[in-house]
C-alpha positions in Angstrom: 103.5 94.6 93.3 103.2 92.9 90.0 102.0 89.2 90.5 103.5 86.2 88.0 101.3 85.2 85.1 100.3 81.7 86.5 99.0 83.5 89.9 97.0 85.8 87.8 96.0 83.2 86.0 94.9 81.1 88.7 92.7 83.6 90.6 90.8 84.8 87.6 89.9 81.2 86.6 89.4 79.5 89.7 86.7 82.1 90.6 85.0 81.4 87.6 84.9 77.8 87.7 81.0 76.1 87.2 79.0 74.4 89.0 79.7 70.2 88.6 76.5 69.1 91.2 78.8 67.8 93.5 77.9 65.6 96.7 79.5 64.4 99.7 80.1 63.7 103.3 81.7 66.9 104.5 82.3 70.7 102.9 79.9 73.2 101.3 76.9 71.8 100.5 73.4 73.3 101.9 72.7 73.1 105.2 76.0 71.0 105.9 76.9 73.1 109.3 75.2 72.6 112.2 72.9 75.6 112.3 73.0 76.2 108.9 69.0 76.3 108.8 69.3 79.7 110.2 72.5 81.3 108.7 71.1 85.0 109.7 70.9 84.4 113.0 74.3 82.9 113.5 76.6 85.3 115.7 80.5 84.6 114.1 83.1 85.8 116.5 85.0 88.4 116.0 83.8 92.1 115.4 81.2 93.1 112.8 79.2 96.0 112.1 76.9 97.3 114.1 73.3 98.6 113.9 74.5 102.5 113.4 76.7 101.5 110.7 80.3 101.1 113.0 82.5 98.9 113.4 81.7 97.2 117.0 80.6 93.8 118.5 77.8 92.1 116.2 74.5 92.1 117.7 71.2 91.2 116.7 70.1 93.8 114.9 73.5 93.4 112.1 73.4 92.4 108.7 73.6 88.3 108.1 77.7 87.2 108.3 79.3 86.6 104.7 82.3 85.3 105.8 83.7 84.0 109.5 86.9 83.2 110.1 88.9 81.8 113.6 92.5 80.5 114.4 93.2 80.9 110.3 97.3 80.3 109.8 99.2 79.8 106.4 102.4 79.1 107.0 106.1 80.2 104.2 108.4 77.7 104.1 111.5 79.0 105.8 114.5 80.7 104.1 117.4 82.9 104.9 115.5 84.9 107.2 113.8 82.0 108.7 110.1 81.0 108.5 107.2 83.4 108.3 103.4 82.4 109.3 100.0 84.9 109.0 97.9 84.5 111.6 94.0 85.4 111.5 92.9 85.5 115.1 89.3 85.9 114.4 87.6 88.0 111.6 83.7 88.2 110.8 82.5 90.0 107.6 79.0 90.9 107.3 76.5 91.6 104.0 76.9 96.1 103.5 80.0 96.1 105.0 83.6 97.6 103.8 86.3 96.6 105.2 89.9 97.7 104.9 93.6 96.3 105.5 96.8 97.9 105.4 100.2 96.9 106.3 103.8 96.7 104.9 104.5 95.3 101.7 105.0 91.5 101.7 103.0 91.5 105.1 100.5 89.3 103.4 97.7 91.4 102.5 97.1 89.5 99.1 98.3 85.9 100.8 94.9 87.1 103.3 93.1 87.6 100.3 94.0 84.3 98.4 92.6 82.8 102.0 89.1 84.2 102.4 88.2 83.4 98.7 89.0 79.9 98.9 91.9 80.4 96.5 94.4 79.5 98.5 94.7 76.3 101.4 95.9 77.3 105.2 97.9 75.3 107.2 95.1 75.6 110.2 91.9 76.7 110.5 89.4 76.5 114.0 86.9 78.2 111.8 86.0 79.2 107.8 82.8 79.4 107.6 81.3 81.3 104.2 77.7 82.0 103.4 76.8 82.6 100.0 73.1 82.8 100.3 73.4 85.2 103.3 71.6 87.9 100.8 68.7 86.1 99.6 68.4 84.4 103.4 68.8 80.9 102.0 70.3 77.9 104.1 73.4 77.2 102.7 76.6 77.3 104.6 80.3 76.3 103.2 82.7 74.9 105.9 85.4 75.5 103.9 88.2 74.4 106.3 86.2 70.6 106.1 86.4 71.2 102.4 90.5 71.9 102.3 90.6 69.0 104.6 89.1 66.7 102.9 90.7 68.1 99.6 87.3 68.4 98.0 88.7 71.4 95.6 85.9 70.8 93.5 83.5 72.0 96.2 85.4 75.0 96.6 85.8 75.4 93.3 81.9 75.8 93.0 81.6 78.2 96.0 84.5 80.3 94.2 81.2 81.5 92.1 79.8 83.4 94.9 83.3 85.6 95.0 84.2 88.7 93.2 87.8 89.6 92.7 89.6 92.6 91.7 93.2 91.9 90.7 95.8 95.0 91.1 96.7 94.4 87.4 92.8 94.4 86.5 93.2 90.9 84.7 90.8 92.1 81.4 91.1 89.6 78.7 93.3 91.7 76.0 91.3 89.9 73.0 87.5 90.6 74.4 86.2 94.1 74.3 84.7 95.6 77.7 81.4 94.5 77.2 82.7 91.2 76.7 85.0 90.8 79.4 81.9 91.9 82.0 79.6 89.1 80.3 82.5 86.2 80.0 81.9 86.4 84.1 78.3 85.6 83.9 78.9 82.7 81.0 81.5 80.6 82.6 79.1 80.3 85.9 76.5 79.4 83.6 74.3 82.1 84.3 72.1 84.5 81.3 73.2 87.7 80.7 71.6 90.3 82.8 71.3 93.8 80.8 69.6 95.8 82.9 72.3 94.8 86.1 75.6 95.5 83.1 74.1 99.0 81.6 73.7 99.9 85.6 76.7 99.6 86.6 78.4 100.8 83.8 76.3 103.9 84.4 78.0 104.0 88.2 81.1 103.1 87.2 81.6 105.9 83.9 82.4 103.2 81.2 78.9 103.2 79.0 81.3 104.4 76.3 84.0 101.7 76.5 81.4 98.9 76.4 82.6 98.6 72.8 86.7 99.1 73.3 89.4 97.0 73.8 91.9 96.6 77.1 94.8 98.0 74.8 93.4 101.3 74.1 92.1 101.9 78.2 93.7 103.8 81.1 94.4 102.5 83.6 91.8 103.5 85.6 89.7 102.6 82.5 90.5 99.1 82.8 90.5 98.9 86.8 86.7 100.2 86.4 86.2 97.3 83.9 87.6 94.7 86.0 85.2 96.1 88.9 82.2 95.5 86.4 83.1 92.3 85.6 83.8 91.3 89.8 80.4 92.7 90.4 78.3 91.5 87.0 77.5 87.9 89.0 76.1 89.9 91.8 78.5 87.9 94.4 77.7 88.7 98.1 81.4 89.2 98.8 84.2 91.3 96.6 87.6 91.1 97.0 90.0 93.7 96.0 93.6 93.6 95.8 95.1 96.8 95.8 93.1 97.7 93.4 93.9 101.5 92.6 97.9 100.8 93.2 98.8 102.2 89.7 96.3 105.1 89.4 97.2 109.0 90.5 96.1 110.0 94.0 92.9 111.5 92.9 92.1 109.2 90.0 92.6 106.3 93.0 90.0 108.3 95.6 87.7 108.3 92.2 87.8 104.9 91.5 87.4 103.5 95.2 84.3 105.9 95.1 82.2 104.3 92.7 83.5 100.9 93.8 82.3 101.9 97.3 78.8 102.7 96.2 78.5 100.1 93.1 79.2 97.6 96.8 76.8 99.6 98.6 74.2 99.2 96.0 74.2 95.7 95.6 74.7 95.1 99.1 77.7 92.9 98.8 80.5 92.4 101.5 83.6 94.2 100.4 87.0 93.5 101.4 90.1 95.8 100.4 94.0 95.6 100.8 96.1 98.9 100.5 99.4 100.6 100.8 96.9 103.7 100.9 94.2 104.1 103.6 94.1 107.9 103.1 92.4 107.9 99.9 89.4 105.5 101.5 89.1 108.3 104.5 85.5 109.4 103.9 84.5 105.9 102.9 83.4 104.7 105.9 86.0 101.6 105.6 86.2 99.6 108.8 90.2 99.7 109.6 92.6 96.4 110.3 96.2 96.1 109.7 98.8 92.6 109.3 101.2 93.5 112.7 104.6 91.7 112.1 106.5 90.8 114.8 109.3 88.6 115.6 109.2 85.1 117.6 111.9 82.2 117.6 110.7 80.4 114.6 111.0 83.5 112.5 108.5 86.2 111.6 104.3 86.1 112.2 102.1 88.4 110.9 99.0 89.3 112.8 95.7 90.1 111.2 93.7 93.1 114.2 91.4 95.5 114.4 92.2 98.9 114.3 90.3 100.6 117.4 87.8 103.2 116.7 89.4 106.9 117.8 
């Protein structure tokens, strides 16, 4: 699925946006939530990863939740076929863990995606809570469904930082060599360049001899390995990734997914996954859900489940 420019556009910039020191009332500032002195020790609902690695019911002994998500709808403004709603009944994401969702295309995979990085506003939401300091065990807790709510897109804008996104397309600037393109990340959040973490994972991810080319003259596995370097050079505590080995070879994809897998592992970020292709994730150790469409009166909903363990 190719995306228009200004959607691109949108989710490459908006998850770069700085920091404006912000204050107010309600939405994601420090310690906002009730409980938010403890973030660790919160229990989301929903399933989670357990102590021996599975998916299963959270317990105690789990990783602190990155995101946690309850009664999350967007709704499609109707049309020939009548109207169309994605519905997340519950959904927990914890630091270490890899998570995967399939479905059919136009299911809203990348519409679920748009919704847990704060790119795009649902229609409801019981619970969206997201924890950006969940890896260094700071108390800071963003009620993002507050923020929509109160419209305070600024605020989001800021947590938006604490994402990392991996367009299908890749989304390299074409005028910024790789190098470049992984550093431009770490500029526009205001943050200093961190060599030792760029040479690193450059290292994991094969690309220590691109550093110096242009996007023009990449593969496109090339380029997908660059945008990966780039989502991970801010060391967020949750990556996103929308179909991100859609336009590679079957073997070339299971590559790529590979290194993402362990460059995730390593820095012991959340990571979160749509595909059309599950089978080349199979030894990954990907926690399984699907989008389930089914019909009602109103039209079509989408339902966001687990996958049980065989």
């Amino acid at each position: 699925m190719q995306y228009p420019p200004e959607r691109t556009a949108l989710t490459a910039a908006v998850a770069a946006l700085p920091e404006r020191g912000l204050r107010g009332p309600v939405g994601c500032e420090a310690g906002e939530h009730p409980g938010a002195a403890d973030p660790p020790a919160r229990s989301p609902r929903g399933l989670g990863v357990g102590s021996d690695g599975r998916a299963g019911p959270a317990d105690s002994t789990a990783a602190p939740p990155v995101l946690s998500l309850r009664g999350l709808r967007k709704d499609r403004a109707p049309d020939r076929e009548g109207a169309y709603s994605l519905f997340v009944p519950s959904f927990s994401l914890r630091l270490g863990e890899k998570a995967l969702i399939t479905g059919p295309s136009g299911c809203g995979k990348s519409t679920f995606l748009d919704l847990a990085g704060m790119v795009l506003r649902p229609d409801a939401a019981d619970e969206f809570l997201f924890f950006p300091g969940a890896r260094e065990g700071k108390a800071d807790v963003c009620d993002a469904a507050a923020a929509w709510k109160a419209n305070r897109f600024e605020d989001l804008a800021r947590r938006r930082r604490s994402v990392g996104y991996v367009l299908q397309t890749g989304g390299l600037l074409p005028f910024l060599t790789v190098r470049e393109n992984i550093r431009i990340r770490r500029r526009l959040l205001g943050l200093p360049p961190d060599s030792e973490q760029e040479t690193r994972t450059a290292e994991q991810l094969k690309i220590t001899h691109l550093l110096h080319t242009y996007p023009t003259r990449l593969s496109v596995g090339e380029r997908q390995r660059a945008a990966i370097a780039r989502a991970l050079a801010a060391d967020p505590p949750l990556l996103l990734a929308d179909e991100p080995t859609a336009s590679l070879d079957p073997e070339n994809a299971r590559t790529v997914m590979r290194m993402f897998a362990a460059c995730a592992e390593e820095s012991g970020a959340a990571l979160l996954v749509v595909s059309h292709a599950p089978e080349q994730m199979q030894d990954m150790r990907f926690r399984r859900l699907r989008i389930r469409i089914g019909a009602t009166e109103a039209g079509t909903q989408a339902v966001l489940e687990e996958i049980p363990l065989k």
